[in-house]
N, C-alpha and C positions, 0 to 999 in steps of 0.2 A: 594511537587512536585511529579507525577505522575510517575512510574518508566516505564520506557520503555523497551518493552519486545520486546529483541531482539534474533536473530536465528541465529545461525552460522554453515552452512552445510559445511562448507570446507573440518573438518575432514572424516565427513562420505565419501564426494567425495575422499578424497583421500583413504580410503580403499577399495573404491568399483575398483579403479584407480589401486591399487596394483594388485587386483584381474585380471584386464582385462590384466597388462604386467605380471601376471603369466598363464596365458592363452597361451600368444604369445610366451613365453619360453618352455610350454611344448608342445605346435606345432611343434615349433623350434627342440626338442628333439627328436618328430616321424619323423621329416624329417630328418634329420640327422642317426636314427636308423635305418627306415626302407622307407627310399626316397618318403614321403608322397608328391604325386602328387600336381598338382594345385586342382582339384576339392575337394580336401580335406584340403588347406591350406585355400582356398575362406569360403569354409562351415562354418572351423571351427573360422576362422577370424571376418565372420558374425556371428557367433554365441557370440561371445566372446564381438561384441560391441550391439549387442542386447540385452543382458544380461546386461551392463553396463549403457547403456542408460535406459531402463526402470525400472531398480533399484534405479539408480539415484534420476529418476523424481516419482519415488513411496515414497522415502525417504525424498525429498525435501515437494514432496504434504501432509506427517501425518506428517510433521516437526519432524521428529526422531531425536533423543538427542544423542546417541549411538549408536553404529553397535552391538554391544553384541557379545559374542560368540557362543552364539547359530546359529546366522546369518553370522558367521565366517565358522562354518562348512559347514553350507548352500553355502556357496561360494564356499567352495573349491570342494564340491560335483558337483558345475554348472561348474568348471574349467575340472572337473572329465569327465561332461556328452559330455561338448565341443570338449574334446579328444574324445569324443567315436564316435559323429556327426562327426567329420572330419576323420575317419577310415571306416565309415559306406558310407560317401559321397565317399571315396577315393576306396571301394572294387566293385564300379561298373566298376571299370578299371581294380584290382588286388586284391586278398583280403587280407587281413590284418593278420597277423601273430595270430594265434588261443590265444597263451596263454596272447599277450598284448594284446588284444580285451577282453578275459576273466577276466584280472588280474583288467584292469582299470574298468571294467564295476562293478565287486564283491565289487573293495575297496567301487565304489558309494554306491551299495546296501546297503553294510553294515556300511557306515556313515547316511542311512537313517534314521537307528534307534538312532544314536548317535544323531544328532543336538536337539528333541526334548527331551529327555533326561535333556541335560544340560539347554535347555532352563528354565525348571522344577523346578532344581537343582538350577540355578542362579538366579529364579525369575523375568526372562527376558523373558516371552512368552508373543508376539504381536501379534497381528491380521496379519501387515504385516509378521512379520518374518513366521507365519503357511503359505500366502501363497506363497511366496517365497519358500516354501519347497515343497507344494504341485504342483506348474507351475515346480519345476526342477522334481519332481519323474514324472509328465506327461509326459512331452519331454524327459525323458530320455525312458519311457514304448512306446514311440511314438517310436524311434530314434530305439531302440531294434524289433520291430515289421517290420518296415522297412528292416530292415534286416533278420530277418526271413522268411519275406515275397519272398524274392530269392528265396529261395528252398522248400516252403513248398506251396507256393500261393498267391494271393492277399486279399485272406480271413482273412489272419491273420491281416492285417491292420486293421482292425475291433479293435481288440484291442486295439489299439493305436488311435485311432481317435474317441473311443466311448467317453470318455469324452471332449473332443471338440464339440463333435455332441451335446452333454448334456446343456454343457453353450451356442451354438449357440441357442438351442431352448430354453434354458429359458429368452432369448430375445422376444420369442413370448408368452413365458407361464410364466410370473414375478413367479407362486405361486412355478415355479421348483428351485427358490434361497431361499426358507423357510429355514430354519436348521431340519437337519433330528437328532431324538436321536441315542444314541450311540448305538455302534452296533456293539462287536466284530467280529461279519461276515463279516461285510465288511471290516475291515479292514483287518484281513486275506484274504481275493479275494485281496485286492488291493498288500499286500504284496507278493502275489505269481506269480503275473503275471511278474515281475520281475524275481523273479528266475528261475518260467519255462520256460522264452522265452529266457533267458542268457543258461539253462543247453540243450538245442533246438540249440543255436547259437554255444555252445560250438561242437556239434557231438561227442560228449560222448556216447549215446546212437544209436542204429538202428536207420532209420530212422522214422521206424513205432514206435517205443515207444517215438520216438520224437514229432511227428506228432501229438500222442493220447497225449500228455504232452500238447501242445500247444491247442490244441483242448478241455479239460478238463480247460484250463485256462479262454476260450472265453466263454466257458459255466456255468463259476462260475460267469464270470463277468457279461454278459447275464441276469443272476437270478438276482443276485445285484442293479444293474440299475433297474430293471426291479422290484425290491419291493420295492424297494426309491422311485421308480416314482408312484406304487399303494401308499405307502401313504400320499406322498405331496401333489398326486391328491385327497384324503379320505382329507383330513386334510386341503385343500386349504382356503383361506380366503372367507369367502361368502356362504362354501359346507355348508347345513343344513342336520343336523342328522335324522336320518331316524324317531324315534319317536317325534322330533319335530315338525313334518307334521300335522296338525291335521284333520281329517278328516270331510269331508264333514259335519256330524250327528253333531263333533263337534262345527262347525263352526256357524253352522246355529244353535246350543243352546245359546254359548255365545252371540249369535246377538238377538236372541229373549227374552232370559232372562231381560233385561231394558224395553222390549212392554210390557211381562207378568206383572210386578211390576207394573209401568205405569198403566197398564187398571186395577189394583188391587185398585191402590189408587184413580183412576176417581169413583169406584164402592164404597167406601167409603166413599166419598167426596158426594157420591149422596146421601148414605142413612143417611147420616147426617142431609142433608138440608131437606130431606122429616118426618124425626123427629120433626126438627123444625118449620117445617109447620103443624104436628097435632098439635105439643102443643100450638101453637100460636091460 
């Protein structure tokens, strides 16, 4: 008899389930600590069941066995960024207390390096779980810029929107979803924009060495983008290498070369028969 292969998501829902009522508890906590507004409970509210919903239905779709703990950390880091989204939604009214806006944004940062780590470590790295960590470090680099963008300008949203800009267009340009090889540069660009635009948020520094901090960030990112995209486009499916072109002189040898033979052997063929015609 045929064994039947069955899937049982329940568990998974209900971790992702935990996740989203520890979401509403540490909402619960900023309001309580420091009377987080409505525009900041909505934000962070929706953030908390957006996060849960499309996890869900990402978990349910590669039928995943396990949440892992790799994907553990990954969670609590999205629980981390929810708190930041609804402080950042809440300071267009008031702004939000420097050192818990700081405190909660560093622990994220610095669980970024943790989740993949253990994933390593436990032999539990998924396709999913990489981009479940790479959609929370965007939103949160999005969610950070936003905020920056208060006092510095609306340029700095560049940073925060240039990898949105990137997947909208490789809607138009499939070959911009290739896999790029490794490249400790970018990862460094990507690791820093984080920090310089938290140690910007922070007013630790003047503001002009803030300013040139933020500015130094958009311009590493800038490059980045900007030689992923030279060689996706060098490398696209279809691109033909530059000495694979063959030139005109070539073209028209190989095409004459089977006439040349050709008319070699009709020229043979003829002085055969006229052989055979004297001796006859």
């Amino acid at each position: 008899m045929a064994l039947i292969n069955t899937y049982d998501g329940r568990l998974l829902l209900s971790e992702t389930t935990v996740g989203a009522g520890a979401q509403v508890l540490l909402l619960a906590f900023l309001g309580t600590a420091i009377g987080l507004g409505p525009a900041g409970w909505l934000t962070g509210l929706a953030f908390g069941l957006a996060t849960w919903a499309v996890l869900n239905r990402a978990l349910l779709r590669t039928r995943t066995r396990t949440f892992g703990p790799a994907n553990r950390v990954t969670l609590g880091r999205a629980i981390l960024v929810g708190a930041v989204t609804a402080l950042v939604a809440d300071s267009f009214q008031s702004s939000p207390p420097v050192s818990l806006f700081v405190g909660l944004t560093a622990v994220a940062l610095i669980l970024d390096g943790v989740d993949g780590k253990v994933a390593r470590r436990t032999g539990t790295s998924t396709a999913l779980g990489a981009r479940f960590d790479m959609e929370v470090d965007a939103f949160l680099i999005l969610v950070l810029s936003v905020y920056v963008s208060m006092s510095m300008g609306p340029w700095v949203l560049l940073i925060g929107l240039m990898r949105y800009v990137f997947v909208a267009a490789a809607k138009a340009a499939p070959w911009l979803n290739n896999s790029l090889p490794h490249s400790m540069a970018r990862k460094t660009v990507a690791a820093v924009q984080g920090v310089f635009l938290l140690v910007a948020a922070s007013g630790l520094l003047p503001y002009e060495a803030g300013f040139g901090l933020v500015a130094l960030a958009l311009g590493s990112l800038l490059w980045s983008f900007g030689r992923d995209i030279v060689w996706l486009f060098r490398n696209r499916e279809g691109a033909v290498e530059p000495r694979a072109t063959a030139t005109v002189h070539e073209t028209l040898t190989v095409i004459m070369e089977p006439t040349v033979e050709h008319r070699a052997g009709e020229r043979r063929a003829g002085e055969r028969r006229a052989a055979e015609l004297v001796t006859s």
